[in-house]
N, CA and C atoms as an extended XYZ file, in Angstrom:
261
Properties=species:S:1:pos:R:3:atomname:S:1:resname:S:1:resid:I:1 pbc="F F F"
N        70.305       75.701       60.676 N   UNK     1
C        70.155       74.301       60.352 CA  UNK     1
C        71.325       73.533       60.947 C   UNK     1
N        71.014       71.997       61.522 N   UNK     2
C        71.890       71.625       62.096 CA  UNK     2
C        72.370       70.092       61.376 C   UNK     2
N        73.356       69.789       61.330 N   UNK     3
C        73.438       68.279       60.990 CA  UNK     3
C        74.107       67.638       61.653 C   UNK     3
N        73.295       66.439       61.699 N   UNK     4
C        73.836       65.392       62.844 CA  UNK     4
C        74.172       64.154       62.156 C   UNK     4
N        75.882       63.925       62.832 N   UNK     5
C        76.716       63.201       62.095 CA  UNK     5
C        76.779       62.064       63.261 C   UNK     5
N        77.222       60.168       63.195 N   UNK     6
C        77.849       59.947       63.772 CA  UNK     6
C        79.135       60.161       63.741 C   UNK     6
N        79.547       59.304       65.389 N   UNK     7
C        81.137       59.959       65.306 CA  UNK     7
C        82.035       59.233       64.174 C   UNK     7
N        81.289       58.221       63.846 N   UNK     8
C        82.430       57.282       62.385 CA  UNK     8
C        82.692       58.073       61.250 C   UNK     8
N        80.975       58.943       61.171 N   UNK     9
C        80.784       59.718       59.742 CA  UNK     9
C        81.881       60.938       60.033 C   UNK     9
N        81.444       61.120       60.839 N   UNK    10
C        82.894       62.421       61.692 CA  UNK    10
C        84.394       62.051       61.164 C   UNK    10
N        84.506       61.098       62.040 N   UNK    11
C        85.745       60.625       61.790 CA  UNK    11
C        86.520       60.460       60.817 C   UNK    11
N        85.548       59.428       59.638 N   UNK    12
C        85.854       59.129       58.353 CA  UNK    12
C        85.688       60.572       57.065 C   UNK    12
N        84.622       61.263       57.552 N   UNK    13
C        84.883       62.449       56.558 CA  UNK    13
C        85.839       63.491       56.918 C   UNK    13
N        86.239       63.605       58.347 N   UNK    14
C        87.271       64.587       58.551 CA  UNK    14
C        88.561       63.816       57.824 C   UNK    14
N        89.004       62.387       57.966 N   UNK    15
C        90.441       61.743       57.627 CA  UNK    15
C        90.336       62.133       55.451 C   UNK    15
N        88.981       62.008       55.356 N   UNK    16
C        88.870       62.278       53.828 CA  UNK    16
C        89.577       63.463       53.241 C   UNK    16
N        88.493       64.587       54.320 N   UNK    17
C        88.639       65.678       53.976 CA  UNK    17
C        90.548       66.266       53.983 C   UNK    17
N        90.887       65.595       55.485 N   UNK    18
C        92.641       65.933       55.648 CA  UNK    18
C        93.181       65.304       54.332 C   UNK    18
N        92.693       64.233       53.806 N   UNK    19
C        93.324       63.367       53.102 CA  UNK    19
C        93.945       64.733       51.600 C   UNK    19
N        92.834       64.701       51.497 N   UNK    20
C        92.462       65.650       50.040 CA  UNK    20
C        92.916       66.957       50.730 C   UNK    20
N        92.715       67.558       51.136 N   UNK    21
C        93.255       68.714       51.876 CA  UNK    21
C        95.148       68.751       51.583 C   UNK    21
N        95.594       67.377       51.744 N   UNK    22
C        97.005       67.268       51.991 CA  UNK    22
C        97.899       67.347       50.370 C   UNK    22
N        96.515       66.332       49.392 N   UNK    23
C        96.897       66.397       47.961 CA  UNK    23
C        96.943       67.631       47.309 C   UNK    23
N        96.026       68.189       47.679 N   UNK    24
C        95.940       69.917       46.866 CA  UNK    24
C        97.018       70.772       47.436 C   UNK    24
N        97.247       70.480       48.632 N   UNK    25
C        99.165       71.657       49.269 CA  UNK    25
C       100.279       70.612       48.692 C   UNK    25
N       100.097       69.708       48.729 N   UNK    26
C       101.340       69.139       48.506 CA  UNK    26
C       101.839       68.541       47.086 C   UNK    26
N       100.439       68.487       46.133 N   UNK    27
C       100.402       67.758       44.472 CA  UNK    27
C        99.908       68.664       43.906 C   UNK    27
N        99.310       69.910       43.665 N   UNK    28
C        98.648       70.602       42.871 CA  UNK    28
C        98.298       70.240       41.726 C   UNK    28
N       100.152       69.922       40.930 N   UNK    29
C        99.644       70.131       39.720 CA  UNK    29
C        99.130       68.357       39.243 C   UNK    29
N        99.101       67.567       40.089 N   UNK    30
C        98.601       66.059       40.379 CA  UNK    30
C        97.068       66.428       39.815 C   UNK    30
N        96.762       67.412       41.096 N   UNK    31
C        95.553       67.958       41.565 CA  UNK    31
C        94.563       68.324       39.791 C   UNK    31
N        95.200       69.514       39.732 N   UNK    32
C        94.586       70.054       38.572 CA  UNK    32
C        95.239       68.753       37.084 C   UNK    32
N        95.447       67.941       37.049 N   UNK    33
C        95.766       66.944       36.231 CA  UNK    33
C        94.089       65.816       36.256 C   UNK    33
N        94.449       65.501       37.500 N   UNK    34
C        92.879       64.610       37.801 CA  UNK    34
C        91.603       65.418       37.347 C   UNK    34
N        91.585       66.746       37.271 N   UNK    35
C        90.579       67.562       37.173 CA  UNK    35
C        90.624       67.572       35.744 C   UNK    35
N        91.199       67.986       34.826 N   UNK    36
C        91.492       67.583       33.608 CA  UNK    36
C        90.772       66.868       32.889 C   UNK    36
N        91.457       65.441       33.466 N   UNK    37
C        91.151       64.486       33.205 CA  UNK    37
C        89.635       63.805       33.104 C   UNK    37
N        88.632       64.862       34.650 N   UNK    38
C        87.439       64.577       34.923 CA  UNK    38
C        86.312       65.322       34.061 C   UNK    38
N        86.924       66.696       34.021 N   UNK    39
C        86.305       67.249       32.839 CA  UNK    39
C        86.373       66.565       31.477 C   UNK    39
N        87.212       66.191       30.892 N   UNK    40
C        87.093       65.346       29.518 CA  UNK    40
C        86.698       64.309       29.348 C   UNK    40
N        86.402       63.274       30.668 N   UNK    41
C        85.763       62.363       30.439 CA  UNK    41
C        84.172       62.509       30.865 C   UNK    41
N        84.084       63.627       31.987 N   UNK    42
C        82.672       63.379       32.201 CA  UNK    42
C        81.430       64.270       32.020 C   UNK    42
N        82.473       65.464       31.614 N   UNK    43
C        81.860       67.129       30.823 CA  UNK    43
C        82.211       67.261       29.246 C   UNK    43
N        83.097       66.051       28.609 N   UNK    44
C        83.435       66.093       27.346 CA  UNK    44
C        83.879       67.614       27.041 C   UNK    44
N        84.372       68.034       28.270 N   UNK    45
C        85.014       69.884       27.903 CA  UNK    45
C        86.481       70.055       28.501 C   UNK    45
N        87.054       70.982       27.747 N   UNK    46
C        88.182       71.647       28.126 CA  UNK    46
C        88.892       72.352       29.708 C   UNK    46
N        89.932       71.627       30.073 N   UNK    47
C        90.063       72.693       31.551 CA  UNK    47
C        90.913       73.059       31.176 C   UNK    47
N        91.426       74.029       31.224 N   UNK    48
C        92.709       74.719       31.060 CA  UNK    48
C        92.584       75.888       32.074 C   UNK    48
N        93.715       75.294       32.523 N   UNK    49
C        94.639       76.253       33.914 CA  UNK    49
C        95.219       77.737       33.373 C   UNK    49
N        95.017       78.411       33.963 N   UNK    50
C        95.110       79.767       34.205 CA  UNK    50
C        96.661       80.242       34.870 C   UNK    50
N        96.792       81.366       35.155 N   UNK    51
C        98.409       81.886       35.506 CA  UNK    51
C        97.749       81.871       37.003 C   UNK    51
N        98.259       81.134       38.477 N   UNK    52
C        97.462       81.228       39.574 CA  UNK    52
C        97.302       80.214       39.742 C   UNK    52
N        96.740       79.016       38.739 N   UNK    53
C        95.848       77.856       39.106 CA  UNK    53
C        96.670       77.025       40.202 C   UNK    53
N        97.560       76.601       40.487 N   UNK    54
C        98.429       76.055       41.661 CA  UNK    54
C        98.324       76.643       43.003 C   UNK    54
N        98.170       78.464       42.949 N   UNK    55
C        98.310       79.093       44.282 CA  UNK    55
C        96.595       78.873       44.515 C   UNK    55
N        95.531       79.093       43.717 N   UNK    56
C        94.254       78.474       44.033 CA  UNK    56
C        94.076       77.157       45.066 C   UNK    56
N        94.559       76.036       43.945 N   UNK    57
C        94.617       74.569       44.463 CA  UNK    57
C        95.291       75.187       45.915 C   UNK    57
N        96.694       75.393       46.196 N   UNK    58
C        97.046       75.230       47.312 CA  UNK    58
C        95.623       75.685       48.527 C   UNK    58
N        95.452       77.105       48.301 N   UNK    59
C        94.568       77.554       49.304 CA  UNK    59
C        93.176       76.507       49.480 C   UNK    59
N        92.345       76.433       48.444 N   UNK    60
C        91.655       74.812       48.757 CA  UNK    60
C        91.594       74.115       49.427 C   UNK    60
N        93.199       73.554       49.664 N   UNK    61
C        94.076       72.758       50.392 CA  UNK    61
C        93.909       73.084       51.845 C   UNK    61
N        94.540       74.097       51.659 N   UNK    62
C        94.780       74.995       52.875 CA  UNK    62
C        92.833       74.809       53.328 C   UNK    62
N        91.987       75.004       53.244 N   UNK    63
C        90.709       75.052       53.914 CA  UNK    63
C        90.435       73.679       53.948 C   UNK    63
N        90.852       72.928       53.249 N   UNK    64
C        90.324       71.260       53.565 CA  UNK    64
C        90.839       71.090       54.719 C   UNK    64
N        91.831       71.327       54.805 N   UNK    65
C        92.776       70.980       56.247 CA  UNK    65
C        91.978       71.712       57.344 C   UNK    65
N        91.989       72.959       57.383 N   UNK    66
C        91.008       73.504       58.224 CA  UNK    66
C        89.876       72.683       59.152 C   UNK    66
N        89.332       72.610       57.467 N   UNK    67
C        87.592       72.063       58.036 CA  UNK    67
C        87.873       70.690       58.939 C   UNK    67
N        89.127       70.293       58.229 N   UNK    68
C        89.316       68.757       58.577 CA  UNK    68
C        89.626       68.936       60.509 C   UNK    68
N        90.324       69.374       60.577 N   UNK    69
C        90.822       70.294       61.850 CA  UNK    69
C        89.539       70.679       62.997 C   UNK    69
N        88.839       71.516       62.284 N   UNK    70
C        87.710       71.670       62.882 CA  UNK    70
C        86.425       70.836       62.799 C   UNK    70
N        86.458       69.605       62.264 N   UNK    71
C        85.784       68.479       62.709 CA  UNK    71
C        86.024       67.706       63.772 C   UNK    71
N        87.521       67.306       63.441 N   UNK    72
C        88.264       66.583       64.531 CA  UNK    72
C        88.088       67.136       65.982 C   UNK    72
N        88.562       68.316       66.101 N   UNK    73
C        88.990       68.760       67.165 CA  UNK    73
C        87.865       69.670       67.968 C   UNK    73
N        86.319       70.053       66.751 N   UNK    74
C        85.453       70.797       67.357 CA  UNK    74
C        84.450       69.829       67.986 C   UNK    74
N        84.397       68.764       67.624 N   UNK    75
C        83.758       67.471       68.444 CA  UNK    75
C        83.828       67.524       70.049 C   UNK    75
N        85.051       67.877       70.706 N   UNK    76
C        85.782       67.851       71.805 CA  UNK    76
C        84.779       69.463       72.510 C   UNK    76
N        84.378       70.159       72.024 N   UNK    77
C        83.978       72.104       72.595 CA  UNK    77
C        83.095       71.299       73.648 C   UNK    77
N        83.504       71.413       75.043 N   UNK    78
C        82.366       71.314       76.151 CA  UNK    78
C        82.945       69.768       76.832 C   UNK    78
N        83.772       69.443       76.688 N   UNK    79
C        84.100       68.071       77.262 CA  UNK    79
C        85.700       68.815       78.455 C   UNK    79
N        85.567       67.961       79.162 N   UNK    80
C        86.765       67.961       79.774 CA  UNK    80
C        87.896       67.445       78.916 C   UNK    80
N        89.286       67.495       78.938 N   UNK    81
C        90.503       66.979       79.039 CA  UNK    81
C        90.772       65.648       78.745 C   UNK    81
N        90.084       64.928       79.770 N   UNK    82
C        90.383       63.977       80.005 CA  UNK    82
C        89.436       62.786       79.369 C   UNK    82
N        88.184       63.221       78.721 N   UNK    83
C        86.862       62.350       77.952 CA  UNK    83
C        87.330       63.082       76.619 C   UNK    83
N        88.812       63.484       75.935 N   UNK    84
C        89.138       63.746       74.517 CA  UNK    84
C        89.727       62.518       74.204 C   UNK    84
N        89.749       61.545       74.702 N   UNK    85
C        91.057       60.256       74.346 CA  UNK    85
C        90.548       60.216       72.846 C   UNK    85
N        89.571       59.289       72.417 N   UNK    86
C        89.321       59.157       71.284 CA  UNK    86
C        87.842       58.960       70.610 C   UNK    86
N        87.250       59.979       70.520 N   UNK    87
C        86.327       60.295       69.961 CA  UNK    87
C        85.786       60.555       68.415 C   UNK    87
């Protein structure tokens, strides 16, 4: 299955994805705070973090960035050099 994005939707969900990607390595416990917070207001349930829950969030992180990475930059597979300016 294939999905076809424009390049804005590209653009704008890869800067999302880095965005959030950057909060989970760099805020965790921000991270798992907002989550918290989302569960009690919108699951009326309990989150409670575990021994780990930070090295989790980070890795998360760590793949948002990734994907974000490989949106950006897998757009470019089959172009010359020089037609990468800004796509």
């Amino acid at each position: 299955m294939r999905i076809e994005v424009s390049p804005l939707e590209r653009r704008t969900g890869g800067w999302l994805l880095l965005l959030a990607g950057l909060a989970h390595l760099l805020a965790p416990n921000l991270t798992v705070d907002v989550v918290r917070a989302a569960y009690a207001e919108t699951l009326d349930a309990a989150f409670i973090p575990r021994d780990g829950t930070n090295t989790r969030v980070r890795l998360v992180g760590a793949v948002l960035v990734a994907v974000a990475v490989a949106m950006r930059w897998g757009t470019d597979v089959g172009r010359s050099a020089g037609d990468c300016r800004d796509s």
